[in-house]
N, CA and C of each residue as an Amber inpcrd file, in Angstrom:
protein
   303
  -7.4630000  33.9410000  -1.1080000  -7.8050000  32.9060000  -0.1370000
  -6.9310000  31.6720000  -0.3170000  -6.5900000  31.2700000  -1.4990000
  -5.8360000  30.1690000  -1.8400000  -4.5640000  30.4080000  -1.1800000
  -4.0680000  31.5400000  -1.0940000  -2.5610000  31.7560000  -0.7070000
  -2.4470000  31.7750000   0.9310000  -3.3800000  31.8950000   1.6390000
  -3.7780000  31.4610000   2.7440000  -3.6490000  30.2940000   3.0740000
  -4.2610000  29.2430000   2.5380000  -4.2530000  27.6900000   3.1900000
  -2.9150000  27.1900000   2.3510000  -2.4460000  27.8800000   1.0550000
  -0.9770000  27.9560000   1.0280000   0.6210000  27.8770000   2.1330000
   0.0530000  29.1220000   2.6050000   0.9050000  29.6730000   3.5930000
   1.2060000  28.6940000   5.1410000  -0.5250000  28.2740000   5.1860000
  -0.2770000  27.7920000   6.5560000   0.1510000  25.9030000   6.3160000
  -0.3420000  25.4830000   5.1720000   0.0100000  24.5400000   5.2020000
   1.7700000  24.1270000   4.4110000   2.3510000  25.4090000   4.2010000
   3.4530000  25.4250000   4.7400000   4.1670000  25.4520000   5.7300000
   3.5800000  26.2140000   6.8650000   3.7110000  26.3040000   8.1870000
   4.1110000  25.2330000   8.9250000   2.5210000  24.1680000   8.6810000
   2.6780000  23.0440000   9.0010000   3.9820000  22.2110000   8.7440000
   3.8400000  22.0170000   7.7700000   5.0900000  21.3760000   6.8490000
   6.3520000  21.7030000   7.2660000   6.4590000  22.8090000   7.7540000
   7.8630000  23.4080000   8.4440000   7.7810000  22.8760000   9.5680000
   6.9090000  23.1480000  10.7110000   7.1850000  23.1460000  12.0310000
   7.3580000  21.3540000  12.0490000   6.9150000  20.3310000  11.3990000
   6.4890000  18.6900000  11.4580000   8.0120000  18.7520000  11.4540000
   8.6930000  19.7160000  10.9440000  10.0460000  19.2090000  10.4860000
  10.7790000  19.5590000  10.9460000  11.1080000  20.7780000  11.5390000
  11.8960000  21.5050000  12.4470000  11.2720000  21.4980000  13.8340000
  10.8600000  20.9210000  14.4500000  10.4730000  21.1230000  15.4070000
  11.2420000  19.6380000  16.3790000  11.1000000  18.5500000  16.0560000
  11.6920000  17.3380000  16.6190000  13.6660000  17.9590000  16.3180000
  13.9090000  18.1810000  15.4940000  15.4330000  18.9990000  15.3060000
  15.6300000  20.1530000  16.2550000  14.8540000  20.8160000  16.9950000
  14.9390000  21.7450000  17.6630000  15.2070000  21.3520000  18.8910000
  13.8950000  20.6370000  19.2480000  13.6390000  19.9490000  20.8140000
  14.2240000  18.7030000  21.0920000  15.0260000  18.3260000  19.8450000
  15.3480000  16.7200000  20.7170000  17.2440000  17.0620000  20.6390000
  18.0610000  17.5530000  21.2000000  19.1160000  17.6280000  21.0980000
  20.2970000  16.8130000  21.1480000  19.8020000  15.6060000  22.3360000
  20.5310000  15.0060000  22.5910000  20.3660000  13.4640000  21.8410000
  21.1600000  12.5570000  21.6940000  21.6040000  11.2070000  20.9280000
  19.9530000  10.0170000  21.5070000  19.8340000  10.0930000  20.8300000
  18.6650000   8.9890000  21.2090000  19.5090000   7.5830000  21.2480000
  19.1630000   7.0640000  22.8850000  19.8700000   6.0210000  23.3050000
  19.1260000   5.0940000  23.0280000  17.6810000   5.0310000  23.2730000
  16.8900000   4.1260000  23.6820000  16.8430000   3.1850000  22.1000000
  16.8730000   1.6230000  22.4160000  17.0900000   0.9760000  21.2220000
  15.8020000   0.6970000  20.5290000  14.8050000   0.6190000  21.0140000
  13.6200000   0.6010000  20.5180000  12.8540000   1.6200000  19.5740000
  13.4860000   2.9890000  20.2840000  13.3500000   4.0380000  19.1550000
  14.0420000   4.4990000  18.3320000  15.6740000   3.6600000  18.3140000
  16.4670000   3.8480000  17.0760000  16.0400000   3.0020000  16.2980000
  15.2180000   1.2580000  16.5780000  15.0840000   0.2930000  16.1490000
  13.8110000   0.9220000  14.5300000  13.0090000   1.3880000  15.4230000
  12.0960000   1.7800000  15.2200000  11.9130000   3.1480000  13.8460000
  12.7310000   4.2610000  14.5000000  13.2450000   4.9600000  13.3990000
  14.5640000   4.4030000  12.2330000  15.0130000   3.6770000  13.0050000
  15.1740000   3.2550000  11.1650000  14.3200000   2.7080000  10.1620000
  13.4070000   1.9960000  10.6020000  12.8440000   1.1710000   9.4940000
  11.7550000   2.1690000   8.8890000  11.7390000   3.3230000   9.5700000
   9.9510000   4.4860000   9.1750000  10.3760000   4.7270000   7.4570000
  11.7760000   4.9670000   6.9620000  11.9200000   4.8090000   5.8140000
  11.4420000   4.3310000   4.7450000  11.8750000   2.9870000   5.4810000
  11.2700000   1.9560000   4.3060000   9.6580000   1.6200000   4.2460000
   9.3350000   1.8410000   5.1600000   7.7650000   1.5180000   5.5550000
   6.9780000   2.7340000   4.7620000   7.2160000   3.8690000   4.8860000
   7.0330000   5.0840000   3.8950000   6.8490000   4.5250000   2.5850000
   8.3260000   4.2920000   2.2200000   8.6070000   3.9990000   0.2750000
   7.8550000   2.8070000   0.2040000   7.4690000   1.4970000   1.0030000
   6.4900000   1.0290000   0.9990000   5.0130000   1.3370000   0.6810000
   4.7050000   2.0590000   1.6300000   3.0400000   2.7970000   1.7200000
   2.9160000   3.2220000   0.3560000   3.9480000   4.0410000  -0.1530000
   4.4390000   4.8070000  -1.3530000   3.6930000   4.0370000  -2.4950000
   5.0410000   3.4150000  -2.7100000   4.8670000   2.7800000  -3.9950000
   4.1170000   1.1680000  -4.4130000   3.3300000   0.4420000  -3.2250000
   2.7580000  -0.9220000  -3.0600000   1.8430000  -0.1420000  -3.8930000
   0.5220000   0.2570000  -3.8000000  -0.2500000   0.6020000  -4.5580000
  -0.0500000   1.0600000  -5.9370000   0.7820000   1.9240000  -6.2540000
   0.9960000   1.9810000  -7.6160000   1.7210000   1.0530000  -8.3950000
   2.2950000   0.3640000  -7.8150000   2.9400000  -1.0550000  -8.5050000
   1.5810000  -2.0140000  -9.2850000   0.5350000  -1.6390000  -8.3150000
  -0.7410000  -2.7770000  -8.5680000  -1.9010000  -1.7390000  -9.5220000
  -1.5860000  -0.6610000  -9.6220000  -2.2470000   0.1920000 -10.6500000
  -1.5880000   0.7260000 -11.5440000  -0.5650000   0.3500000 -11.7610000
   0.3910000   1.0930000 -13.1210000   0.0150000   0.2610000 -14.2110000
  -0.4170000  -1.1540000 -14.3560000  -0.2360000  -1.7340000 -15.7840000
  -1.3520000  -2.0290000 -15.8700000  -2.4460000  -2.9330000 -17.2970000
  -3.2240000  -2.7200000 -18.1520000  -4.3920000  -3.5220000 -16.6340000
  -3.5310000  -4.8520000 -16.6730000  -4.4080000  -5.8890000 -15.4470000
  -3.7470000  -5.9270000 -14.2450000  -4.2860000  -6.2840000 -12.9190000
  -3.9950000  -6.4880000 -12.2570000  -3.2190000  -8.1420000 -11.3740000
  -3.3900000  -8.5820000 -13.0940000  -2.5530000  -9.8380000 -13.2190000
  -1.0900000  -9.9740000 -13.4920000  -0.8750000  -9.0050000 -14.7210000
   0.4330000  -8.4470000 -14.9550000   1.5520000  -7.7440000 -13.8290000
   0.6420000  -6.8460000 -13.0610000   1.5610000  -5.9490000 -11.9740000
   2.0450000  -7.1110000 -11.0580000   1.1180000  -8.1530000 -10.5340000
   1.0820000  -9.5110000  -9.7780000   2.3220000  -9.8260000 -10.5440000
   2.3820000 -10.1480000 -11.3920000   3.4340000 -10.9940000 -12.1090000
   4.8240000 -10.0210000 -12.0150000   4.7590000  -8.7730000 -11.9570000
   6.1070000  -8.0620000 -12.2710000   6.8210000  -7.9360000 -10.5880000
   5.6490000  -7.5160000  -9.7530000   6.0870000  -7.5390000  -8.3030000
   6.3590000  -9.1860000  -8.0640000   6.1470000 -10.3080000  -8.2220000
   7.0810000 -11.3610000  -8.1130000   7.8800000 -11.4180000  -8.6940000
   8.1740000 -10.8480000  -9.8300000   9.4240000 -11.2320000 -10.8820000
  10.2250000  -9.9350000  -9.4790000   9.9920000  -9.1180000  -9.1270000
  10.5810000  -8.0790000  -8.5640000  11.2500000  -8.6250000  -7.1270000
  10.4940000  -9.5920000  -6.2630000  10.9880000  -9.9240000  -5.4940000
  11.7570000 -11.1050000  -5.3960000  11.5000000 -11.9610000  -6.6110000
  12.2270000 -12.9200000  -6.6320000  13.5600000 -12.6990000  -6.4430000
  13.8000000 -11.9540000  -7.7650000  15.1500000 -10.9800000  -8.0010000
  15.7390000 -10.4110000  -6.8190000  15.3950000  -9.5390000  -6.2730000
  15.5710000  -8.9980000  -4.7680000  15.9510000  -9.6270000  -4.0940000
  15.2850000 -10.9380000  -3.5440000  15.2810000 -12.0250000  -2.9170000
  17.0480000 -12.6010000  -3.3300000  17.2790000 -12.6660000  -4.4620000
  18.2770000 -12.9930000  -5.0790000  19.7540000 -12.5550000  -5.1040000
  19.1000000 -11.1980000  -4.5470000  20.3860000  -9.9410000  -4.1850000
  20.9510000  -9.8290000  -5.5410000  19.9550000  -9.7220000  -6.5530000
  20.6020000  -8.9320000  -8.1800000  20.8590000  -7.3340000  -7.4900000
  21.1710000  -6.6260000  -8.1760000  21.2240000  -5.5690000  -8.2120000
  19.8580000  -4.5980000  -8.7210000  19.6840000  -3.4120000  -8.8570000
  18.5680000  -2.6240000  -8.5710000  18.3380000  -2.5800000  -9.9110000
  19.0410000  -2.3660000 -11.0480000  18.7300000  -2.7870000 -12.3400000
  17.9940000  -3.9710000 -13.3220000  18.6750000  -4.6600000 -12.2710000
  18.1700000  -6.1810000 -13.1040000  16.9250000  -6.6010000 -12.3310000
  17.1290000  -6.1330000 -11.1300000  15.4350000  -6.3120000 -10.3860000
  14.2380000  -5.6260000 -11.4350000  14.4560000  -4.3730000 -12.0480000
  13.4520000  -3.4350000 -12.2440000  13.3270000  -4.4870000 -13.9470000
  14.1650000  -4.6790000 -14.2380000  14.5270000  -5.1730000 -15.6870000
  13.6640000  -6.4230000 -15.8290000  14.1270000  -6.9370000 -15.0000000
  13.1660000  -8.3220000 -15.0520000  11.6240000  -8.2180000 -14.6520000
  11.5550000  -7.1780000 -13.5400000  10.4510000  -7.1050000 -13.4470000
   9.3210000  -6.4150000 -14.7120000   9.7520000  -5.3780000 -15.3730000
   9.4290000  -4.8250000 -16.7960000   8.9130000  -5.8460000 -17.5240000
   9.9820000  -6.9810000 -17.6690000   9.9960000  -7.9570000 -18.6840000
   9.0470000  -9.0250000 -18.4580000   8.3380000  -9.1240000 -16.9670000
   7.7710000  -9.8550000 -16.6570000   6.2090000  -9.7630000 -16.5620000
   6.1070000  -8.2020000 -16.3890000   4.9130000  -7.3180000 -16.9930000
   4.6830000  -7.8160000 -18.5440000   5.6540000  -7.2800000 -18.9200000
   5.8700000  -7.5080000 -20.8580000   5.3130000  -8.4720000 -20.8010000
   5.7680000  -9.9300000 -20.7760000   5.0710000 -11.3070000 -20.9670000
   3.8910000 -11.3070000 -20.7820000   3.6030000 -11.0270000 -19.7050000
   2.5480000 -11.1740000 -18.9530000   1.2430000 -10.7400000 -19.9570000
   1.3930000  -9.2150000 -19.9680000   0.5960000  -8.6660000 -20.6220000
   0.4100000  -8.7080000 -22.5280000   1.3110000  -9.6890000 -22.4170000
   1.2490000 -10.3110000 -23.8640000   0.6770000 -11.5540000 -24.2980000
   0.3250000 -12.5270000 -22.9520000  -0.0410000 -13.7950000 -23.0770000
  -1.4000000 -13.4590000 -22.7660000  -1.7370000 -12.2280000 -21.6790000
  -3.4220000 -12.1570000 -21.7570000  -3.9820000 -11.1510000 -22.8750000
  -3.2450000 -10.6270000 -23.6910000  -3.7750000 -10.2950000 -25.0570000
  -4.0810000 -11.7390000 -26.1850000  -3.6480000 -12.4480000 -25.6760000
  -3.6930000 -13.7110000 -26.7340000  -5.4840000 -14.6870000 -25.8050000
  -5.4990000 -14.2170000 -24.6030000  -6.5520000 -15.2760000 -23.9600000
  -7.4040000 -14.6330000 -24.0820000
């Protein structure tokens, strides 16, 4: 039975995906829906990863603190290293000054 709702919810998974590649052949002109499909990306890795940013560390004071250290940086146009770096480091503190309170 398991290999059943296996199967079809592969199915699914296929057709969500091949199916707009099949039927849409031609160049999408319209600017609103190129506007639009570009950004579904980021809005995804958004949905994604906002929540686990705010449940990965001990408090929910610390993650606060690393996602600003994260956007500051960003904001800053560091590079993708030193964003994550600082943000780590800002957790680190963080969660070192409310072990002391």
């Amino acid at each position: 039975m398991i290999y059943a709702y296996i199967f079809v919810m592969a199915g699914v998974t296929y057709l969500i995906r091949m199916l707009p590649l099949t039927l849409i052949q031609k160049k999408i002109s319209n600017v609103y829906i190129r506007s639009f499909l570009y950004y579904v990306p980021y809005a995804c890795l958004t949905a994604m990863t906002f929540p686990a940013i705010l449940y990965a560390t001990a408090s929910p004071i610390s993650a606060f603190a690393g996602l600003a250290a994260a956007i500051f940086f960003a904001m800053k146009e560091k590079s993708l290293v030193m964003v994550a770096c600082f943000s780590c480091i800002g957790v680190f503190i963080t969660e070192r000054i409310l072990e002391l309170i």
